[in-house]
N, C-alpha and C positions, 0 to 999 in steps of 0.2 A: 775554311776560307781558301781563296784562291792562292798560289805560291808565292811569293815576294811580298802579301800582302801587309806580311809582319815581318817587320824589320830589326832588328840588335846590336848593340856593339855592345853589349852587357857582357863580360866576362872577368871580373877583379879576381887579381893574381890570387892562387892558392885554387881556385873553385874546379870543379869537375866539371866538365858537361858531359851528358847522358842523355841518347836518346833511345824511344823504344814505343810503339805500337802508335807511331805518330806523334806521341809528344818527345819533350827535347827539352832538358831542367839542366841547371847549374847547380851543383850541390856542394858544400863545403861541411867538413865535417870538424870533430874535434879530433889532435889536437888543432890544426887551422884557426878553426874558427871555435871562440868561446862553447857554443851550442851547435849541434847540427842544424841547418838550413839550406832550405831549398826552394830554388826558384821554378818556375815549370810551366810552357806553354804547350796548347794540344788540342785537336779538334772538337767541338760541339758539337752531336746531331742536331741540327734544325729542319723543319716543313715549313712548309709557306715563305709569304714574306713578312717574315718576325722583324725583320729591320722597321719597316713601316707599324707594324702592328703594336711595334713599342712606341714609335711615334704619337701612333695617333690615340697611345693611352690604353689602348684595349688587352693589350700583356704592361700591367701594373708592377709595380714595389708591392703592394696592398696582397695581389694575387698571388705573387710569389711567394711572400711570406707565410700565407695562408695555408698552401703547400707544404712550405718550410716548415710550419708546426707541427701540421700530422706528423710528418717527420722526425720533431724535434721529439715529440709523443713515444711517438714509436720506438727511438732510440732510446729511451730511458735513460739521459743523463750520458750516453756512452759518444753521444754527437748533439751538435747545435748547428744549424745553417740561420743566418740569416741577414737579407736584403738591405744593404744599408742606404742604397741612391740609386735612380735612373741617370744613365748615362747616353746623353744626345750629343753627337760631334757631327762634324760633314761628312764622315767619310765611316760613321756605324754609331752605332744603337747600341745598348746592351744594360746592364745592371751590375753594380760593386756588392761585393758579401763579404763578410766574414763569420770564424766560425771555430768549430775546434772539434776535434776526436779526440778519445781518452785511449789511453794504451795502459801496458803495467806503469811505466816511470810517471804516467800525467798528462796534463792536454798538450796537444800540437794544435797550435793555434793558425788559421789561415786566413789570409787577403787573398784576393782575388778580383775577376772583372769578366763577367761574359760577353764579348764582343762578336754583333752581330752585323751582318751582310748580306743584305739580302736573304737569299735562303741558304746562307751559311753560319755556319757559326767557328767560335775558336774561346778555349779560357786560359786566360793567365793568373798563375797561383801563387803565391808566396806562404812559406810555412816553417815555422820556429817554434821551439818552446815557450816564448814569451811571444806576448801580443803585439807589446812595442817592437819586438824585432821585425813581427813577418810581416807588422804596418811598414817599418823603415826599406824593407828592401823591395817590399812592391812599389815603392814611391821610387826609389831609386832606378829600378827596371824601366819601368813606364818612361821615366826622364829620358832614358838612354834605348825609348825604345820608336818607329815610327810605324804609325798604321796608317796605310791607304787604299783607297779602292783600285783594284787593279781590273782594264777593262779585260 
């Protein structure tokens, strides 16, 4: 997406921020925080105009998911994606997920939201060991965060 488009005042005392091949995460770790977490915005590749095209239905939840399975297939339990809601505002398009990787200690659970613009894209992550966590701080991000079309 375009620069300014996304906007932050997201940073509660203790958290790092980190950026690096375009994205840009607040990270907190232990002892700070209970559990490691991490928050993370960063480019999308997109073609076309996928803003419209989710609009008008023809890039689905249904579609995505269908994707997400092979996936989910393929990974053999080691990952899960999957499409929880389309997402229509004024000012972009996009899809909520969540989802989990497995490591040695256990899953990293992730929220997220692909946000689309035209023929941009950008994703914001949220990701904890617990589910209710990296729900709570993507909600909280979002709160404190503003997206607009820049012309």
């Amino acid at each position: 997406m375009k620069p300014g488009s996304i906007q932050t005042n997201y940073a509660p005392s203790g958290w790092t921020k980190k950026s690096s091949n375009g994205f840009t995460g607040y990270v907190c770790e232990v002892p700070k925080c209970k559990s490691d977490r991490l928050i993370a915005q960063g480019p999308l590749k997109v073609t076309g105009d996928a803003e419209q095209a989710i609009k008008d239905g023809v890039l689905s939840r249904e579609l995505f998911n269908a994707v997400a399975n092979v996936y989910n297939i393929a990974a053999k339990d080691q990952a899960k994606l999957n499409i929880t809601r389309r997402v229509v505002k004024k000012n972009y398009a996009g899809f909520d997920f969540s989802g989990y990787l497995r490591d040695r200690k256990g899953r990293i659970w992730m929220t997220g939201r692909f946000i689309i613009q035209d023929n941009r894209g950008s994703v914001l992550v949220s990701a904890a060991r617990s589910r209710s966590v990296a729900n709570t701080y993507f909600k909280r991000y979002l709160n404190r965060t503003t997206i607009r079309r820049v012309p």
